[in-house]
N, C-alpha and C positions, 0 to 999 in steps of 0.2 A: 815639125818644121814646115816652112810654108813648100807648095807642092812649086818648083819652076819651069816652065819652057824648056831646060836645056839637057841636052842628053848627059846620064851619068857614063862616068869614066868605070871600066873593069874595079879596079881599085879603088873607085869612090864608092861603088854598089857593096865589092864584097866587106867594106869599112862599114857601109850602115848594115849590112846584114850581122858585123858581129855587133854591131850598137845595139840591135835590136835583142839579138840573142840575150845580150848583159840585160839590158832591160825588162826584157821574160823572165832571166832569173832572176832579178830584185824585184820583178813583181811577184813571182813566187813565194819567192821568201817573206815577203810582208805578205799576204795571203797569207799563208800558212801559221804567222801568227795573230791574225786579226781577229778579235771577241767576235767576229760577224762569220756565216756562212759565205764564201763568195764562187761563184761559179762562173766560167764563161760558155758561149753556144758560137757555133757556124751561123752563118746569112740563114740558114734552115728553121735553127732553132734548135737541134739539136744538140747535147750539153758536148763539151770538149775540154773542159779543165772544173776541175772543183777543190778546195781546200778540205784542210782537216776537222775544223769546225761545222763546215757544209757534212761534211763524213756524219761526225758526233750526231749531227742533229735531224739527218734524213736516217740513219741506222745501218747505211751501206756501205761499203768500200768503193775507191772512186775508179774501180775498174766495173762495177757493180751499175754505176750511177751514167756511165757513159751512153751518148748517145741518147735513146727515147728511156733506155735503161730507170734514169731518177723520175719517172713516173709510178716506177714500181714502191716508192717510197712513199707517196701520198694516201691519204686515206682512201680506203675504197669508195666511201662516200663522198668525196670530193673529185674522186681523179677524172673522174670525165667531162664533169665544170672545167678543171684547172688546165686539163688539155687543151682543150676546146680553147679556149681563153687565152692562154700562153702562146698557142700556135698560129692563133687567128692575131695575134698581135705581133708577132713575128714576120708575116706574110707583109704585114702591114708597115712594118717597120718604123713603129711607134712603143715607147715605155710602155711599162706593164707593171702596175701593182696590184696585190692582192693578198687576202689573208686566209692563210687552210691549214690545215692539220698534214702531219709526216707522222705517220706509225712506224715503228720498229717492231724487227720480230717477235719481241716479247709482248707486243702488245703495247704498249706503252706510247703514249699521243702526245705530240709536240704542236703549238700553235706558232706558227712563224708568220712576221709579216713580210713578202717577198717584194723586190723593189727591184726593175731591171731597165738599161736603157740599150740605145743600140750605140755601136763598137766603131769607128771609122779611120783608115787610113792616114797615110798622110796625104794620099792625093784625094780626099773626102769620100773613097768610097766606102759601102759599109762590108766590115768583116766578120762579124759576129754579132754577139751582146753581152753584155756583163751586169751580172745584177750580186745584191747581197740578200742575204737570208736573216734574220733578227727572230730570237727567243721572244715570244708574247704571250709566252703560257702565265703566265702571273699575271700578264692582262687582264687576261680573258678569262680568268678565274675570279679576278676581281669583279671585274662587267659582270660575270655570273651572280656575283654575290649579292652584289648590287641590284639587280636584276630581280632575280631571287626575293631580296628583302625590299624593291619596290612592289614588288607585287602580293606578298605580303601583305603589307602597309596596304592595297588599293583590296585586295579580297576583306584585309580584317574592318576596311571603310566601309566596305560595300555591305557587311555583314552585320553591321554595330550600325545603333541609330544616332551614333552620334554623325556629326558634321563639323569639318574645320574653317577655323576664319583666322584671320591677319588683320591689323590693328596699323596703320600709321603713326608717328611719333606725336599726334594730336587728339590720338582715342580713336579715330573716325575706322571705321571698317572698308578695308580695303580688298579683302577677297573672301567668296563666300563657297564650300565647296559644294556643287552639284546634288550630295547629299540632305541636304536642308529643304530641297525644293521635294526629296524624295518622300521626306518624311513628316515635313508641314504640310505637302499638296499646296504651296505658296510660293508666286515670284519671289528673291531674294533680294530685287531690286532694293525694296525699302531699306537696307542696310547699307548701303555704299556710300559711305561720307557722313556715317553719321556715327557717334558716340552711341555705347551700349544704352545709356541711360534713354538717350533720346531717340532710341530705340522701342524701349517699352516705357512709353511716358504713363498708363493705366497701372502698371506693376510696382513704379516708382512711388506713385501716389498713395495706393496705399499699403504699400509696405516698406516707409523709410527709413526704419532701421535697417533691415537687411540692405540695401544700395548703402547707406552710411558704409558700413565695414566695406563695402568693393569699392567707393570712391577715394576711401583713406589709401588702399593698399593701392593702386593706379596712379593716385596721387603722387602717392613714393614711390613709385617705379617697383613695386612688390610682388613677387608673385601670387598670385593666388590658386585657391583653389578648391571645388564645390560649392561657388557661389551657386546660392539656390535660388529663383524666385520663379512667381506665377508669369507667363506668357497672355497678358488676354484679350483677344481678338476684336476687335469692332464686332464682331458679328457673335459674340456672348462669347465663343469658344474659350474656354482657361484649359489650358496646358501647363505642366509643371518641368523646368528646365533648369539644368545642373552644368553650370559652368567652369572650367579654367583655365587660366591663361598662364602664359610662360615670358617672362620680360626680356625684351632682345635689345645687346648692345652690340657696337659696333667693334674693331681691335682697338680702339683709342677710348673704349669707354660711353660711347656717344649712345643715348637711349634710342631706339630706333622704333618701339612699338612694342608691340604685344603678337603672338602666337597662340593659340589655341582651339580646343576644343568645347561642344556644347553637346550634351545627353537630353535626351528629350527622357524625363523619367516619369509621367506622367501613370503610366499602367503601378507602377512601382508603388507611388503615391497613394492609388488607387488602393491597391493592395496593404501597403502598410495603414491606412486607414482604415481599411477592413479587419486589417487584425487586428489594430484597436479594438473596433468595435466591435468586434467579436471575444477580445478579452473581457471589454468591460461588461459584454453581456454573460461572459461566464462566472466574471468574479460577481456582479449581482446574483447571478442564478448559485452560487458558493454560501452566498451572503442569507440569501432567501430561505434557504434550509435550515429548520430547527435544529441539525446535528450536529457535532463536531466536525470539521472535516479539514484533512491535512493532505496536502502530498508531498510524496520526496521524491528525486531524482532520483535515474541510476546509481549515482552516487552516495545515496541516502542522505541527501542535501535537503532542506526545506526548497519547499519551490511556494509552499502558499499555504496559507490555512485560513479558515473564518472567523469572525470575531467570537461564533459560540464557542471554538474550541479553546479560547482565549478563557473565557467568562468559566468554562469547564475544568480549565486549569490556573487556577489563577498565581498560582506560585511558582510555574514555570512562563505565566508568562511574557517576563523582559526575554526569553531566549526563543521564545516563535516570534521568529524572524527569516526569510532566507539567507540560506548558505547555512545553516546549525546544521551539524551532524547528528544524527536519530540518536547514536551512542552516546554521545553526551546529552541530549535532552534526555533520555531513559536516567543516566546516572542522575540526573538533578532532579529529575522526577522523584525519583528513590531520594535521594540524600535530604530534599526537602521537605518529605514527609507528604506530596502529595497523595501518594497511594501508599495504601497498607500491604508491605514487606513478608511475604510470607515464606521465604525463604531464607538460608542460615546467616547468608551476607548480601551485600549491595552490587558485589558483581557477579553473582550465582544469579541475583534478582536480574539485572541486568542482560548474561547471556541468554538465560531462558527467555526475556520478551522476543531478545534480538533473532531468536530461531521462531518464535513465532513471526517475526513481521517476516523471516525470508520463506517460511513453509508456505509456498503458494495452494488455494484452496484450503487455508486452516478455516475450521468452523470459528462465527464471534462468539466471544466468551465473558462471563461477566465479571467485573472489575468493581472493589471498592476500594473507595477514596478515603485516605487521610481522613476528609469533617466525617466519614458517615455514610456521604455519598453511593450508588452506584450506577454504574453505566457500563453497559454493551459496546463491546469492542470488535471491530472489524477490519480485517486487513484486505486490500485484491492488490493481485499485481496489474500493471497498466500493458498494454502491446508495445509499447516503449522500454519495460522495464525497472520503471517507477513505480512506486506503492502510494495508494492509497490507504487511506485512514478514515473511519467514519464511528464517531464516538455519539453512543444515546445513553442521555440521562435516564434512567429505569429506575431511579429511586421510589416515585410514588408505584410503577407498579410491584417493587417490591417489597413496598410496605403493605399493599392491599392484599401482595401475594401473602406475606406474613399474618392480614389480619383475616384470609382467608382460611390461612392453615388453623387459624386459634381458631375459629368459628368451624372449621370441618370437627378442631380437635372437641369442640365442645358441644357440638353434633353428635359425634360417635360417643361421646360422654354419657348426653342425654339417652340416646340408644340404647345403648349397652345396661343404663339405669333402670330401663322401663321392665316390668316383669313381662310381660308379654314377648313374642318372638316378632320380631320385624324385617321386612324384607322390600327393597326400593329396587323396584327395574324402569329404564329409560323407557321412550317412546321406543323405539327400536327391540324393547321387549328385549335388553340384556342385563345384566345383574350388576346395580351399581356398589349395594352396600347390604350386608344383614348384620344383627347384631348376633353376640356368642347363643343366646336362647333360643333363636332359629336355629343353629347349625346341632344345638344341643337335643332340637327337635325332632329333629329328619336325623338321627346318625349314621344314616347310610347312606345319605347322598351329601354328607358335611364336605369331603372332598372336592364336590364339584362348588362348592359355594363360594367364587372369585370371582371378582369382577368381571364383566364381559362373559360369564355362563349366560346360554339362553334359555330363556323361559320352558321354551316347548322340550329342548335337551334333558332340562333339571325336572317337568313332569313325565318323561317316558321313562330315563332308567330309574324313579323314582317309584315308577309301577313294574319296573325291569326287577328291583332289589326290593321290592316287596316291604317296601315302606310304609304302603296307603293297603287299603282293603279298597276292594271296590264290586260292584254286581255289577259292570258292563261283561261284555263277549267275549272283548279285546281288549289288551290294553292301547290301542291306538284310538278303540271308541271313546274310551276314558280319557283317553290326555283330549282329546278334540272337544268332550263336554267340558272338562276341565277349564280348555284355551276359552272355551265360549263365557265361561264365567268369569275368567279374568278382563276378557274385554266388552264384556256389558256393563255398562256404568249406572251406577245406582246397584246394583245386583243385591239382594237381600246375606247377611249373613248365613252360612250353612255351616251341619255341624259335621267332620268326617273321623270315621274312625282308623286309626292305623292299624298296621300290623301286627303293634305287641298290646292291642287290646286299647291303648289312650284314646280320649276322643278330643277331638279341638273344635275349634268354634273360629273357622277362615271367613275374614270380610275383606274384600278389595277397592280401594277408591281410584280415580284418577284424577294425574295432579293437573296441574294448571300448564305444565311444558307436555303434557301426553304421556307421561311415565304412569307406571301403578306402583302402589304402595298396599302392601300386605299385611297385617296383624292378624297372628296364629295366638289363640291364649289354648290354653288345656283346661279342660271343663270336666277330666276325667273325677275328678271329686264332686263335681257338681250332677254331674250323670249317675253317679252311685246315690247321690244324696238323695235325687230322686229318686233313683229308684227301690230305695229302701223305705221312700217315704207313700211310695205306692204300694210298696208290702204291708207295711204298717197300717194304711188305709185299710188295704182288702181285709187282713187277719182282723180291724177293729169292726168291720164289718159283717164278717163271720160270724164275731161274737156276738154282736146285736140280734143279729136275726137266729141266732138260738135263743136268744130269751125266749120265754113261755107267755110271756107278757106283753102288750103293747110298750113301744119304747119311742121316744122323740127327743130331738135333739133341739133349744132354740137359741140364737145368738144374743147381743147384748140388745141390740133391737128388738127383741121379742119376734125376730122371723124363724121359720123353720130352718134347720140347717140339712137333718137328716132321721128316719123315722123307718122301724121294721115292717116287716111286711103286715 
């Protein structure tokens, strides 16, 4: 009511005094139920009434809150901002808003936003202040989040080479972000108000298919996205740039523009070019190799093979291809008579390859084919896990191998034929081959007569076992004249007598690779022949020169042959 001039009456005072009373308790009473915290303060500032809500949401009881009391309810980290604040607004006796946190005992943090005015009589003086208190924790959780995911958004911008732009309902580019400038090292200016096209008018020209498909889909308001094209600069610079945009309407439908993003992918490019070219120079350098060669994934997947291993197998192969399973090329191999089956069935044949391609460091091993063929097989595992494959045609060398075994077989044929004893050592002076007349020769060094015996071994215990006679000192002087005869070239035939009385007739040649070859004959009938025919001699001699008579002997020429004394 308005304040008057005129004095009140006993009866008029104590009448507004209970007006007033009623009216503290009907402000109470709505207080007490109001969604809002609401407190009143003294001219000081200090609190002197708070509701139950106020209670709920500071954590105190309002006998608790009284007074400087409801300071105890603020956060620690606030409370001496809010004092500070609160009271210096008070003094001032002006409104007071602001927004802080109320801990309760448990812990537990409330964001309120606090709103207070000052309180005044009816004859305008001021009496207090009264403010309410409002829940803002879902505010400010939100703000957080917000917050939170704008910055986000601005680390993962800052992070990424892409850059954002905005689009007018005309195409013309309307905002360019800060990042563009970051990562071309270029004003952005030259975009603003201009269409993408008319943008990179060098990229457009030549390459109009790719803008065709971005102009169709803009056209129709479409989104698009990974439009690709070259970036290229007045000043030579090509850069490779990956766009897309996002079509923005308004709530009535009204096309508004475009949104989006651009990737500068240029190193990417770079890179994927390079693995190109670094495939095609693998599958050349694949291609280039006379071998077969296959690989499979972990999976036992084809991932590639060469055309020779194609040409190598030709009845398997419609099915080198990748993605084929190893397992079933084995079975088709099998089933289609590519390779000759040596086992009882097709899936005996089968597992056993299959543990060979997994047995890592299996030796290659030789394979024939179905026509005839054969070829070397070899398996490694890759540091990845994959297996390689490397298949070599070996057929001519083992046909030479074959026409070598028939030429050794008919080598040792010839050997064996000759009546003579024969004996071949390498340049290395070790024992390549004798025939059975040799070992039939010596039978007491026949045991050591294998391949890779040494020469010098096979003459010392040869003088050890009293095989040979000999008039040296030692037998180490022996085998050492022995060595010297076998490697002087040309060396006359000589004749040696063994042990059990035989005599032989040893000549050594050397061959054209530096080995020697030996020929023992036995001459033991030829040494009696003689020498019976030198008995015969002497005794017909004897008899002559007993004659009592002159005696001459002349040949068919009429020379003398032989005549007594």
């Amino acid at each position: 009511m308005p304040v008057t001039d005129r004095h009140l009456t006993a009866d008029e005072r104590q009448g507004q005094d209970r007006a007033l009373s009623e009216s503290d308790k009907r402000y109470r009473a709505i207080a007490d139920i109001a969604p809002v915290g609401i407190f009143r303060t003294d001219t000081a500032g200090d609190v002197t009434f708070v509701n139950e809500r106020w209670c709920q949401l500071g954590g105190m009881t309002p006998e608790a809150a009284m007074g400087k009391g409801w300071l105890e309810a603020i956060h620690p980290d606030d409370r001496e901002r809010v004092g500070t604040d609160w009271y210096g607004a008070s003094n001032a006796i002006r409104m007071f808003e602001g927004e802080y946190r109320y801990v309760k005992s448990d812990g537990a943090t409330t964001w309120c936003l606090v709103q207070c005015q000052p309180e005044y009589d009816q004859a305008g003086d001021i009496i207090g202040y009264v403010g309410a208190l409002t829940d803002i924790t879902e505010r400010k959780r939100a703000e957080k989040d917000r917050l939170q995911s704008t910055q986000r958004l601005e680390d993962i911008t800052d992070a990424a080479s892409d850059w954002f732009w905005e689009m007018d309902a005309d195409l013309r580019f309307t905002y360019i972000s800060d990042r563009y400038e970051e990562v071309a090292r270029i004003s952005a200016d030259h975009f603003y108000g201009k269409r993408m096209d008319e943008t990179y008018p060098r990229s457009v020209k030549k390459f109009p298919q790719n803008w065709k498909i971005y102009l169709e889909a803009v056209a129709a308001r479409r989104d698009f996205r990974n439009f690709i094209h070259d970036d290229i600069r007045k000043d030579g610079l090509r850069r490779v740039i990956s766009n897309t945009g996002k079509a923005i309407f308004d709530e009535d439908g009204i096309f508004q523009g475009y949104r989006g993003t651009t990737t500068d992918i240029t190193s990417q490019r770079v890179a994927e070019e390079a693995l190109r070219d670094s495939q095609a120079m693998l599958a050349d350098a694949i291609e280039s190799i006379s071998e077969g060669f296959v690989l499979y994934d972990t999976e036992e997947r084809i991932v590639v093979c060469n055309d020779n291993y194609g040409k190598m197998f030709p009845l398997i192969a419609d099915l080198l291809v990748p993605g084929t399973k190893l397992e079933d090329l084995l079975r088709a191999t099998c089933e289609r008579g590519q390779v000759i089956n040596d086992m009882a069935s097709v899936e005996e044949w089968v597992e056993k390859r299959l543990q060979t391609y997994r047995t890592d460091g299996q030796e290659p091993f030789e394979q024939q084919l179905g026509d005839g063929r054969w070829v070397l097989a070899g398996e490694r595992r890759t540091r990845a896990g994959g297996i390689v494959g490397i298949r070599t045609d070996i057929t001519e060398r083992k046909t030479a191998e074959e026409a070598l075994r028939d030429s050794q077989a008919m080598l040792t044929d010839a050997i064996e034929s000759i009546s003579e004893a024969f004996v071949l050592y390498d340049s290395e002076e070790r024992l390549v081959t004798c025939n059975d007349n040799y070992r039939e020769m010596f039978p007491l060094v026949a045991d050591l007569m294998v391949p890779g015996a040494k020469l010098e071994e096979l003459l010392r215990i040869a003088g050890e076992r009293g095989q040979v006679k000999h008039d040296m000192e030692t037998i180490e002087h022996w085998v050492e004249e022995r060595l010297e005869n076998y490697r002087r070239d040309g060396q006359e035939s000589v004749e040696l007598q063994l042990s059990d009385g035989r005599w032989i007739l040893a000549s050594e040649r050397r061959t054209r690779e530096g080995g020697i070859v030996c020929i023992r004959a036995d001459i033991t009938e030829r040494k009696r022949a003689k020498e019976e025919l030198r008995s015969s001699q002497a005794r017909l001699l004897d008899a002559i020169e007993s004659f009592s008579g002159g005696f001459v002997l002349y040949d068919s020429e009429d020379k003398m042959v032989l005549c007594n004394s």
